[in-house]
Each structure stands twice: as structure tokens, then as C-alpha cells.
N, C-alpha and C positions, 0 to 999 in steps of 0.2 A: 114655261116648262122649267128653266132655270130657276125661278122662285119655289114651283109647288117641290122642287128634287133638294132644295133648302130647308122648308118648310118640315119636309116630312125626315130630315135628318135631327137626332136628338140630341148629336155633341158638341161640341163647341164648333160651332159656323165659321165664329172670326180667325180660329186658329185655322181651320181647313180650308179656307178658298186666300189665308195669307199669303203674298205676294204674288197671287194670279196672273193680277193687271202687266205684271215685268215680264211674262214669258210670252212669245211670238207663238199661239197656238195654231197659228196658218199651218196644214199638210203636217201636223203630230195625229200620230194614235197613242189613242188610250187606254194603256196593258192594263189588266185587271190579273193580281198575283194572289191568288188563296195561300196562307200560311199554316192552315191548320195541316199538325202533323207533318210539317216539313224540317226539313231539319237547316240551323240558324246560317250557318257557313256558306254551304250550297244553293240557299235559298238569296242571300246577299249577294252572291258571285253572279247570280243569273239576273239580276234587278240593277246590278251595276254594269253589266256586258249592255243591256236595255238601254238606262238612263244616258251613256255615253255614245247610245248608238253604234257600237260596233257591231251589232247584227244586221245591217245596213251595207250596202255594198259601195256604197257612197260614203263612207267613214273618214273623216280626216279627222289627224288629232288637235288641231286647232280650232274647229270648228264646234259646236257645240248642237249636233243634228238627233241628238239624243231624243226619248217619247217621252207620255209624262206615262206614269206608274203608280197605279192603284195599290195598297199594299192592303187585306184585308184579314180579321180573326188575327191579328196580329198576339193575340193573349195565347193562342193555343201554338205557339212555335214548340218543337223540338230543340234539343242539343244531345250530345252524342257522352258516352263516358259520364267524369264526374265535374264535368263543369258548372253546375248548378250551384254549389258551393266554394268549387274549387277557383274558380271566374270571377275577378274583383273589377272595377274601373274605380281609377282613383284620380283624384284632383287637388289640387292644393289652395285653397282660399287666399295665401299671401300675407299672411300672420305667420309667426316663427311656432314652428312647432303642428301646425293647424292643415295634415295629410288625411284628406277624405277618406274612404274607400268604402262602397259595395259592394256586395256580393251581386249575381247574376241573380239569384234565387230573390232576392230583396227588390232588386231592380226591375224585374218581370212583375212585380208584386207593385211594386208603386206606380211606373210607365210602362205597360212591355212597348210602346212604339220608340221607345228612345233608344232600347235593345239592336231590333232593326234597322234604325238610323244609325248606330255608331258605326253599327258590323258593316253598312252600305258604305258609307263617307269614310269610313276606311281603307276600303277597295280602291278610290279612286283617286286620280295624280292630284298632286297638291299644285296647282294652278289658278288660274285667275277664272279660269268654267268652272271650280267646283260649286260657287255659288248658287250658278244658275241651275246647274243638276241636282245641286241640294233641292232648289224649288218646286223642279219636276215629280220628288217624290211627295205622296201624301200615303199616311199609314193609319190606321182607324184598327180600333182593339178588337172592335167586333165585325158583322159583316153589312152594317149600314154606312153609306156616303151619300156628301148629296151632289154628285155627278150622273146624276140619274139619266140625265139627258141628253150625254154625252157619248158618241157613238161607240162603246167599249168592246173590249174584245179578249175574251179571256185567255191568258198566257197557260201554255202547256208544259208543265215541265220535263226535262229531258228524263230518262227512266235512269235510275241507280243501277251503277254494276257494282254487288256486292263481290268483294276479294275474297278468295278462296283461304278456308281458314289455316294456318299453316300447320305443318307436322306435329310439333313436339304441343301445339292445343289442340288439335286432334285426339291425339293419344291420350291428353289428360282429361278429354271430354270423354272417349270410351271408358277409360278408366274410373269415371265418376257416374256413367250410366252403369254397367257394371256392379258396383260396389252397391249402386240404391236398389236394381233388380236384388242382392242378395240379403240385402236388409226387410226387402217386403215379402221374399220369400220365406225370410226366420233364417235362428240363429243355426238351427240343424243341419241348413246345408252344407255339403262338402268344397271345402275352397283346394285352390293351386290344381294347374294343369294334369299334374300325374294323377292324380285324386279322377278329375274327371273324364279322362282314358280310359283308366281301371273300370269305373261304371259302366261306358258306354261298350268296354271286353266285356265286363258280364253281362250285361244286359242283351 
């Protein structure tokens, strides 16, 4: 089973079953996280709560009881605002002078799974477990692995509560619905409140 779930994966094998053999898979399950359309921040914080096992009631911080974590469609992730340009990682090669940096938008273009891996391995304490929790994840761009045979179990994500927009963008969203209703009605219409009092007296 394990061969024909390799077999029929088309990406690179040796990178995806990398460092297997070191994690104790005895009593782990294996979350299966769709990324399509999720958005990058929210989607890392819940894969790191996961990989560390604090959704576990059995949780200690020394202990490394974390699951392993399927990441998939990882190309089609979300980000919020203007981070797609605005979002660099940068590095320094160690030559004077010689300050990496890309863009998020470059980044998603040449690996999106290293996107997901930074925003994850970011999340989590910098200790002697982050290794092995690194190795629990596995991210694939699209939505083929070859864990085929692996008892998986798809992760649910928790539902968004959107914040209520505030006042003063309120007002400037009527204000710009407003303005377009009287642009597609033409230029003849009559503006300012007293104006339209008067109409609705005569009328």
C-alpha cells in the first residue's frame, strides 16, 4: 500500500517521506489541512497549536506529543491587505554588502510550501522540539501525497468571526454607495438634503 501511495505521487518522493524514519509514529494521527482559500496567518496558528499538540489534553511543554500534519493546495493560500508585495523575507548570504530579500508575491511564485513553513516554524518556541515538529510537517503545492495509506483525518477549521466594521468606515462606505447610486442615475439629479425634502413636499 505504502509503495502503490508513492508510486502514484508525482513530486518529489525523497523530499516528502524526508526524515520519516526519526519520528516515533506509534498513537500520532494524521491531520489533513486544505489551504485553499484560507488565509496565511490563521491557517499557520492552527497547524502550530496541532504540531505541538496543545489540542491535546495531555499536553506538556517538554514533551514533544504533537501529530504529524498534512498541509495541502498549498499554491492557493490567501493573505489579507497588501502583503503580497508589501511582505519581504530576507537573508544575508555573508558577503559584505550581499542583503537578500523577496517579496511574498515572488516567493508564492517560486515555493508557496516554504511560505507555510516559515509563517509555521515561526509560531513555535525556539527549543531543542522545534526539529522534530519541523518534521511532522509535510506541505505539497497541490492536493496529491503519497500518504495515501495513512489513516487520515481531515482538519476542520474553526469558523472566522468577522469584526464589525467601525463607524467613521461606515460612514465613508455609505458615503461612496451614495455618490455611485448618483452617478448611475446622471448628472440631473438633485443633491444635498434640503433639495431632497423639498421634492418629497411636493411630490
Amino acid at each position: 500500500m505504502a509503495n502503490q501511495a508513492a508510486t502514484s505521487f508525482n513530486g518529489n518522493i525523497k523530499k516528502a517521506l524526508a526524515g520519516l524514519r526519526r519520528i516515533d509514529l506509534e498513537g500520532l494521527r494524521w491531520r489533513v489541512f486544505d489551504a485553499k482559500g484560507q488565509v496565511l496567518g490563521r491557517l499557520a496558528s492552527q497547524i502550530a497549536t496541532v504540531v505541538q499538540g496543545k489540542d491535546k489534553p495531555i499536553y506538556t511543554p517538554n514533551r514533544d506529543d504533537g501529530d504529524m500534519c498534512i498541509v495541502l493546495n498549498a499554491k492557493d493560500v490567501c493573505v489579507t491587505g497588501r502583503k503580497l508585495t508589501d511582505k519581504f523575507y530576507r537573508w544575508h548570504t555573508g558577503y559584505i554588502g550581499h542583503l537578500k530579500e523577496r517579496s511574498l508575491k515572488d516567493q508564492l511564485t517560486k515555493d508557496p510550501t516554504e511560505v507555510i513553513r516559515k509563517a509555521v516554524l515561526r509560531m513555535l518556541p525556539r527549543n531543542k522540539l522545534r526539529d522534530d515538529r519541523d518534521r511532522k510537517l509535510r506541505i505539497f503545492v497541490g492536493n496529491e501525497h503519497p500518504f495515501g495509506d495513512r489513516p487520515l483525518e481531515p482538519y476542520v477549521m474553526p469558523p472566522r468571526t468577522v469584526r464589525e466594521m467601525r463607524p467613521r468606515a461606515r460612514r465613508a462606505l455609505i458615503r461612496a454607495q451614495k455618490k455611485e447610486e448618483q452617478q448611475q442615475q446622471g448628472p440631473n439629479v438633485k443633491r444635498g438634503k434640503k433639495r431632497e425634502v423639498e421634492a418629497e413636499v411636493t411630490a
